[in-house]
C-alpha positions in Angstrom: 27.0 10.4 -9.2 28.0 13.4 -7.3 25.3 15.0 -4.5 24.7 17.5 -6.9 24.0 15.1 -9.8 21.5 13.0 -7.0 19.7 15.9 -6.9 18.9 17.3 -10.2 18.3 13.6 -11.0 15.4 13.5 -8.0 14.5 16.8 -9.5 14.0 15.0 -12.9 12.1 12.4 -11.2 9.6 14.3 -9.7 8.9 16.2 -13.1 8.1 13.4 -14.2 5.7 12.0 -11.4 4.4 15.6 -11.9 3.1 15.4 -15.7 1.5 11.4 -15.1 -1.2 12.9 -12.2 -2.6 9.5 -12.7 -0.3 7.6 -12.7 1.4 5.9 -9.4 5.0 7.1 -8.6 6.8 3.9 -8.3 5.9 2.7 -11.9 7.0 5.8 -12.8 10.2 5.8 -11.0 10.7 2.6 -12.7 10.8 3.1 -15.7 12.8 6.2 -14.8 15.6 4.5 -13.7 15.0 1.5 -16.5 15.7 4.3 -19.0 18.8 5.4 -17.0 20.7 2.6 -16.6 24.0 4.1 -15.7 22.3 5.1 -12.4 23.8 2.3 -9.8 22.2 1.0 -7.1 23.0 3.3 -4.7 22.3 6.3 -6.3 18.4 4.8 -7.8 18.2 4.4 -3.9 19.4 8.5 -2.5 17.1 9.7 -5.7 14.4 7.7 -4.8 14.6 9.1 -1.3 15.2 12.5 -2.0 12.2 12.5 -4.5 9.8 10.2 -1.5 11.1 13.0 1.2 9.0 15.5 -1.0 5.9 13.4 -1.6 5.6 13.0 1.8 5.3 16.5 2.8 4.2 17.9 -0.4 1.3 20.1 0.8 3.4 22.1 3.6 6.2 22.8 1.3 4.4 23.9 -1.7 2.3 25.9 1.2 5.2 27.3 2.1 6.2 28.1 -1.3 3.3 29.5 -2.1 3.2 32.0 1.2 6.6 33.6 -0.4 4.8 33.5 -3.9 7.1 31.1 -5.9 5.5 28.6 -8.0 6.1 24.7 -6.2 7.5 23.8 -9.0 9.8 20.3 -8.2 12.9 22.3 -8.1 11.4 24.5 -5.5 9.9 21.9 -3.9 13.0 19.7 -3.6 14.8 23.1 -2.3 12.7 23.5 0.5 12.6 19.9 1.5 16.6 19.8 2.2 16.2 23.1 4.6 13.7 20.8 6.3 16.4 17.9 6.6 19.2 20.3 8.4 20.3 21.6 5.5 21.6 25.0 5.7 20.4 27.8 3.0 24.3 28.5 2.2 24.3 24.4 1.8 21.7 24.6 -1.1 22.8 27.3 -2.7 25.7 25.9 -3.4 24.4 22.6 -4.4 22.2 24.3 -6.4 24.9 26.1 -8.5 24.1 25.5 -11.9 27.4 23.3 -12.0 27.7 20.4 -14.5 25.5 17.6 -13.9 23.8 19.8 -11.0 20.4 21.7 -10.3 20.2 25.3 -11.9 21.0 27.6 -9.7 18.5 29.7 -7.3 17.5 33.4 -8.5 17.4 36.1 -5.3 13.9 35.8 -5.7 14.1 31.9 -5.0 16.8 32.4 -2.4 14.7 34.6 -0.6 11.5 32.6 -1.0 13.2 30.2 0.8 15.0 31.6 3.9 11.9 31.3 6.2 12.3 27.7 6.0 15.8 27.5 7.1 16.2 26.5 11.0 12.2 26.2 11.0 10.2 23.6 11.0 7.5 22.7 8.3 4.5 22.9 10.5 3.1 26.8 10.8 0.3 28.5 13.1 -1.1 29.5 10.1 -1.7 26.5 8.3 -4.9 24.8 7.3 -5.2 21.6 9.3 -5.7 19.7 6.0 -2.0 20.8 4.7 -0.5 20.2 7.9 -1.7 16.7 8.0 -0.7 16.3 4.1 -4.2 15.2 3.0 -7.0 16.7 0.2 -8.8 19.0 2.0 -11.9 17.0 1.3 -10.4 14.3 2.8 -10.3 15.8 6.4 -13.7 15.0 7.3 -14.1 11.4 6.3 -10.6 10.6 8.3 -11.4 12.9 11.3 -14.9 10.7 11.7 -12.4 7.6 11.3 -9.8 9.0 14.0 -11.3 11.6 15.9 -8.5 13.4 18.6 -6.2 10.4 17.2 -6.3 11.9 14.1 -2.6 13.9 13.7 -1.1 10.7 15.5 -2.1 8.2 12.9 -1.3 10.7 10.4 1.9 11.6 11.5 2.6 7.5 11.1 0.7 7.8 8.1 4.0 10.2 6.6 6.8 7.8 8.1 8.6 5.5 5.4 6.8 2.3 5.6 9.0 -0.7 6.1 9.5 -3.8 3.7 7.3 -6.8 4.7 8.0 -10.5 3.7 5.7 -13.4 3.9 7.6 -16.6 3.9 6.4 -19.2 1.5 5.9 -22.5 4.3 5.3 -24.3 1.4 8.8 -24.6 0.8 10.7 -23.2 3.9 10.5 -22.2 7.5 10.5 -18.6 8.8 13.7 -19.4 10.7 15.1 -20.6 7.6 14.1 -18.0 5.0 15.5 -15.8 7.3 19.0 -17.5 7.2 18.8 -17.2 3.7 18.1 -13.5 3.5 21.1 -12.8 6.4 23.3 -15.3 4.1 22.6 -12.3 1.2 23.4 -9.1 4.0 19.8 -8.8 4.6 18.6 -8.6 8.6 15.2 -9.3 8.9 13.1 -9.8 12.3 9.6 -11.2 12.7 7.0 -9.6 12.7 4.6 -9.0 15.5 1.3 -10.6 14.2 1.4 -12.6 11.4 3.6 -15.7 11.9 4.7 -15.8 8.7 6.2 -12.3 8.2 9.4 -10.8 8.5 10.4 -7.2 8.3 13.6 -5.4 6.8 13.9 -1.8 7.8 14.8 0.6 4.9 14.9 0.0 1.2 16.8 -3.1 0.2 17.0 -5.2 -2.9 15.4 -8.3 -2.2 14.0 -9.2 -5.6 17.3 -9.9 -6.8 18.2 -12.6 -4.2 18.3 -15.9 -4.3 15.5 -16.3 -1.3 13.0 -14.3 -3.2 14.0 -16.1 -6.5 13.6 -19.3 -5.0 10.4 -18.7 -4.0 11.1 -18.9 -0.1 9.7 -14.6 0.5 6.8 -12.7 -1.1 6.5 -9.2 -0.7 3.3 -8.5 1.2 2.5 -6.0 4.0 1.8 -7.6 7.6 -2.0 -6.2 7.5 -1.9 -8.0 3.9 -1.0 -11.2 5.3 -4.1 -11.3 8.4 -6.5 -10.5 6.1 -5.4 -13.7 4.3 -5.4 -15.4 7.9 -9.0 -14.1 8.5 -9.8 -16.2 5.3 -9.2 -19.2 7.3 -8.7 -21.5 4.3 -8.1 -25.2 5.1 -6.5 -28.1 2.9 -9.3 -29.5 0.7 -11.7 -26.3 1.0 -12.9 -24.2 -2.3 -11.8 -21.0 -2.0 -12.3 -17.4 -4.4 -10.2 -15.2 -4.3 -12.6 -12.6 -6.4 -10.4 -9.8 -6.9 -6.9 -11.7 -6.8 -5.2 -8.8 -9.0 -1.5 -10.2 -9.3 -2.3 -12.9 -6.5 -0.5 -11.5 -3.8 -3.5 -12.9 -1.2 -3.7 -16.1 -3.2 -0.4 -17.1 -2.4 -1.0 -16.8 0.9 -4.3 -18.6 0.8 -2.2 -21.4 -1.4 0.1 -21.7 1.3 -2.8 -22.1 4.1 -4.3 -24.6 2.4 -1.0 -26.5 1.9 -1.7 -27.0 -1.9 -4.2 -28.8 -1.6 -8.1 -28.3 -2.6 -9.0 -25.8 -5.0 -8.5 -21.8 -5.1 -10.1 -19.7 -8.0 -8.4 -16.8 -8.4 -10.7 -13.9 -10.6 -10.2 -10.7 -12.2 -11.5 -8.1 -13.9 -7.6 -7.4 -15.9 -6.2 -9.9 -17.8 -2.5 -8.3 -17.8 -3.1 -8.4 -13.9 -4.0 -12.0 -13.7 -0.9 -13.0 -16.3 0.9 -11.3 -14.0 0.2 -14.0 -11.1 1.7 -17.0 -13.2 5.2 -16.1 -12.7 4.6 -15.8 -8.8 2.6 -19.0 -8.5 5.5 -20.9 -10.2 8.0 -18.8 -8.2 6.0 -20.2 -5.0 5.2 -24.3 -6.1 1.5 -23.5 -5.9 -0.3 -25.8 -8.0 -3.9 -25.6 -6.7 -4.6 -22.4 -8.5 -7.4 -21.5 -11.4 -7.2 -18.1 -12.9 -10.5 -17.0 -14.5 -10.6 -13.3 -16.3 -14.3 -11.7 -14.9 -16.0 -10.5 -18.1 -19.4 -8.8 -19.1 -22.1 -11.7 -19.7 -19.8 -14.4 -18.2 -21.5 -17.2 -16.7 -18.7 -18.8 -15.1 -20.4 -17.2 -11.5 -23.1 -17.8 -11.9 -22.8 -21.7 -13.0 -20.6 -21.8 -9.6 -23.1 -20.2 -7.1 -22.9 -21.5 -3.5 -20.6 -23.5 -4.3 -17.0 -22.2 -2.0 -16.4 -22.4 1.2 -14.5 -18.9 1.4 -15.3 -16.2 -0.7 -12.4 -13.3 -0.6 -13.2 -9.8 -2.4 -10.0 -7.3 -1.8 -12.1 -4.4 -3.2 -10.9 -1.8 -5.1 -10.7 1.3 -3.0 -9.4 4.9 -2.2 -6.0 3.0 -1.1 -6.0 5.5 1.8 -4.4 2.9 4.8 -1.4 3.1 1.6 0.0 6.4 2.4 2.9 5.7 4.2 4.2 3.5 0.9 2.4 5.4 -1.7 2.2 9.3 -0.6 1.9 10.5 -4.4 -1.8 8.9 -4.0 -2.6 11.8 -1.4 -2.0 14.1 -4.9 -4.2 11.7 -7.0 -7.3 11.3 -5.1 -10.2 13.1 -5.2 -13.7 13.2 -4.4 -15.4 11.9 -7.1 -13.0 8.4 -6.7 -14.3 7.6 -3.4 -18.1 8.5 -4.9 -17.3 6.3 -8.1 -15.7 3.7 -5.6 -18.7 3.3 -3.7 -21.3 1.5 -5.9 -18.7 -0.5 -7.5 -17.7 -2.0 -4.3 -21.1 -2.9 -3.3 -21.7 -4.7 -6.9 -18.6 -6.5 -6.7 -19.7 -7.5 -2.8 -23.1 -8.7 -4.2 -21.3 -10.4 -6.9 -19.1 -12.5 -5.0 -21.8 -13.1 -2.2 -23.4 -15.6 -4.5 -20.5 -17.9 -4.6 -20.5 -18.5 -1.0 -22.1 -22.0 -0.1 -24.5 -22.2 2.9 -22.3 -22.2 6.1 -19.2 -20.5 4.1 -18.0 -17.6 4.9 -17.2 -13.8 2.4 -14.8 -11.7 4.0 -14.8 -8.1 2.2 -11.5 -6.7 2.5 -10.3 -2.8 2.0 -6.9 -0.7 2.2 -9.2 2.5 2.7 -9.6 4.5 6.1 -12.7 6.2 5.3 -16.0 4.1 6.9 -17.7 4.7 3.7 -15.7 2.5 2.1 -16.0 -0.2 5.0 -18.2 -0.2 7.7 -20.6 1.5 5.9 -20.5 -0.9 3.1 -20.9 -3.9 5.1 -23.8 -2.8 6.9 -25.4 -1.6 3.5 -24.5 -5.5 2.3 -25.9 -7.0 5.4 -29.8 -4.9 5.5 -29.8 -6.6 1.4 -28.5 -9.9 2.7 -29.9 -11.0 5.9 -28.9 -14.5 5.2 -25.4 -13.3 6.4 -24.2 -12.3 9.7 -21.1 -10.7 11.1 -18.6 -13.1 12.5 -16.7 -11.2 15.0 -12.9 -10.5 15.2 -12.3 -12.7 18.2 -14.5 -15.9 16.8 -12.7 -15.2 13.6 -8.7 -15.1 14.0 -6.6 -18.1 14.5 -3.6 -16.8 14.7 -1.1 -17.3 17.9 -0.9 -13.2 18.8 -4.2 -12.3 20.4 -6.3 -9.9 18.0 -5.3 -6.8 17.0 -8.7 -5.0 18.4 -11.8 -5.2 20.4 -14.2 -4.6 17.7 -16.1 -6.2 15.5 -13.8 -6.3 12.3 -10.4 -5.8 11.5 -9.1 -2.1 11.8 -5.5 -2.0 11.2 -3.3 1.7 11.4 0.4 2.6 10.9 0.2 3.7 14.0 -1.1 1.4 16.3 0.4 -1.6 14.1 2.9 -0.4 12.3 0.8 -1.7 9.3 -0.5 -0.3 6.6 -4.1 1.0 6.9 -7.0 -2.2 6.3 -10.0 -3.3 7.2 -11.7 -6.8 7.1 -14.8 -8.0 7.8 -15.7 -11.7 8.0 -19.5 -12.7 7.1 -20.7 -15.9 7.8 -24.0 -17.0 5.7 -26.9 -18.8 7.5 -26.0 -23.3 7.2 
C-alpha cells in the first residue's frame, strides 16, 4: 500500500470503530482486516497504528478540532494526529490529496482548522483537565481519589502503547527455552521483572502464528495478569474455582501452578466464552480442567459449597487499569457502567464466597482503578462476612521479586510497573 493508501485505510478503520460505540476496537479491527485480506502484514500493522495513535489522544484532538469549529470527524481527527507526530501541514495536505487510493483532500476551511496544531503541542492552557488527561469527565474524580498529585503521571503511562506480555507454559518448557524458541522465529523477548514466568516483546509482533505459541510453550497474558494468578497460590492436589474464568486466560496459569494435578473448576456466565478455553487448554496439555456454564437456578454451587481450597473471582469491571491496550474504552464508558458494575460484583463476590472451604482462601480480582470497584467492595464484602479476613500482600506473595507494594492488597499501575492497572485482594476465611 502506498502512505496515502495507509491512511485512508486507518481513516476507514476508525469509521468503523466510530459507528460500533459498543463495541471494542480490536474485534473490530479484526474483522476489518479479515474482510481485507489483500492488506499484508505490514501494512494491518502502520493502520492499526495510525488508527491506535488517534484513540489514544482522542479527547485533545477532537478538542482541538472543535476550538476551530470542524466536526472530529475521523478524517479530521487522523489529520490532526499526524501534525502532532512531526508532520508538517504542507506534508498532509499533500497526503491528503484526493489522489487514488488516498484521503480526500482538505477544504481551506479544514486546512485552516488545522494550522494551530502544526509545530504545537496537543496539550493547551485552556484545556479541561479531564481532556488533557484523555478520560470521561466523570471519570476525573473517582481516579484523582485513586492517584491524587500522581494523577497526570499514571496517566501519561496510562496513554503509552502497552507492550506484549507472555507467560510461559512450565508445563511443557522453561522460560530460558521458550525464549530460544521465540528468538529462533525473529522475536527478542526479555523477562519480565515480577512474574517468573513472563517475558516481554516490545512493539506489535505476530506471535500467534509461531510455532512457540502454537506449541503451546507462550500464552498471551499481561504481567499484572500473571501475579494475580500467583496470589492464588494454587498447589498440586488443591481444588481450585476459577469463578469467572472467561476464555481461561488465569486458569492456565493456575493449571500450570498446580502442575496438572488436583482439580480446577473453571465457571462462567457465557457459554461461547468458556468454548472458547478448550482450544487453549489443549494448546497448553492441561488436563485437570472442568468447565461448568453459571446459569439461573443452577445448583451446581451450591451442591459444592465449602468445598475449594481457592476461590478466584476476576470480576467484571470498568476495565480502567486497560487503557494503555484498549484506549477506545475511555470513549465507551460511562457512568451508569461503573453504577451497574457495582452490585453485580458484590453478588458474584457473595456467590463465589460460599465455595470457599474453612481455612481456604477467595481472592477478588479487578482491572479497574476506581476504589469503588475494589477497596470499597472488599470492605463492603468483609462488614457481611466476618468469617473472612484480609490476608496481607506480604503474607500472601510467593514469588522470588519482593512485593510490588506496602499495602494491604495488590495495586498494580502502568506507571509504577509497567503493568496494566489491577487490583487483588486475598481473603482468608476463619479454619
Amino acid at each position: 500500500m502506498t502512505p496515502a493508501a495507509r491512511l485512508a485505510a486507518a481513516i476507514e478503520l476508525l469509521a468503523a470503530i466510530e459507528s460500533a460505540p459498543r463495541k471494542p476496537a480490536d474485534a473490530i479491527a479484526n474483522g476489518f482486516f479479515r474482510d481485507r485480506r489483500y492488506i499484508g502484514g505490514g501494512d494491518r500493522r502502520a493502520v492499526s497504528e495510525r488508527a491506535w495513535g488517534v484513540l489514544r489522544t482522542h479527547r485533545r484532538l477532537d478538542w482541538w478540532l472543535a476550538r476551530a469549529g470542524v466536526p472530529g470527524n475521523p478524517r479530521m481527527l487522523l489529520a490532526a494526529s499526524l501534525l502532532t507526530q512531526a508532520w508538517s501541514l504542507d506534508g498532509v495536505i499533500q497526503s491528503f490529496s484526493g489522489g487514488q487510493f488516498g484521503p480526500s483532500a482538505l477544504n481551506a476551511a479544514e486546512r485552516a482548522a488545522l494550522r494551530p496544531l502544526e509545530g504545537h503541542t496537543l496539550d493547551h492552557p485552556e484545556m479541561p483537565d479531564a481532556v488533557r488527561l484523555e478520560m470521561p469527565d466523570w471519570a476525573l474524580r473517582p481516579i484523582w481519589a485513586r492517584f491524587g498529585p500522581d494523577l497526570q503521571t499514571e496517566m501519561a503511562a496510562m496513554s503509552e502503547p502497552a507492550p506484549l506480555d507472555l507467560r510461559v507454559n512450565l508445563l511443557k518448557t522453561t522460560r530460558e527455552a521458550a525464549q530460544a524458541a521465540l528468538a529462533a522465529e525473529g522475536i527478542e523477548s526479555s523477562p519480565t521483572v515480577l512474574s517468573p514466568w513472563g517475558l516481554r516483546i516490545e512493539g506489535r509482533r505476530a506471535v500467534t502464528t509461531g510455532k512457540a505459541f502454537q506449541g503451546g510453550l507462550v500464552e498471551i497474558q499481561d504481567e499484572g495478569s500473571q501475579l494475580i494468578s500467583a496470589l492464588v497460590g494454587a498447589q498440586p492436589d488443591m481444588r481450585v474455582a476459577d469463578w469467572c474464568a472467561g476464555a481461561g486466560g488465569k486458569t492456565l496459569a493456575l493449571a500450570m501452578a498446580m502442575e496438572n494435578r488436583g482439580h480446577i473448576a473453571a465457571c462462567d456466565v457465557s457459554a461461547p466464552r468458556l468454548d472458547g478455553a478448550v482450544r487453549r487448554l489443549r494448546r497448553a496439555g492441561v488436563h485437570n480442567v472442568e468447565r461448568h456454564l453459571v446459569e439461573p437456578g443452577d445448583k451446581w454451587a451450591k451442591r459444592r459449597a465449602g468445598t475449594f481450597d481457592r476461590v478466584l473471582v476476576d470480576a467484571p469491571c470498568t476495565g480502567t487499569g486497560t487503557w494503555r491496550r484498549n484506549p477506545d474504552a475511555r470513549l465507551r464508558l460511562t457512568e451508569n457502567d461503573l453504577a451497574e458494575l457495582r452490585p453485580k460484583q458484590a453478588t458474584i463476590l457473595d456467590q463465589a464466597s460460599r465455595l470457599v472451604r474453612k481455612g481456604g482462601r477467595l481472592v477478588y480480582a479487578t482491572c479497574s482503578l476506581f476504589i469503588e470497584e475494589n477497596e470499597a467492595q472488599v470492605d463492603h464484602f468483609l462488614a457481611a462476612h466476618p468469617d473472612f479476613s484480609v490476608v496481607p500482600l506480604a503474607a500472601a506473595w510467593t514469588l522470588p521479586a519482593p512485593p510490588p507494594g506496602p499495602g494491604p492488597y495488590l495495586s498494580l499501575t502502568p506507571h509504577r510497573h509497567n503493568t496494566d492497572g489491577f487490583f487483588a485482594a486475598v481473603l482468608e476465611r476463619a479454619a
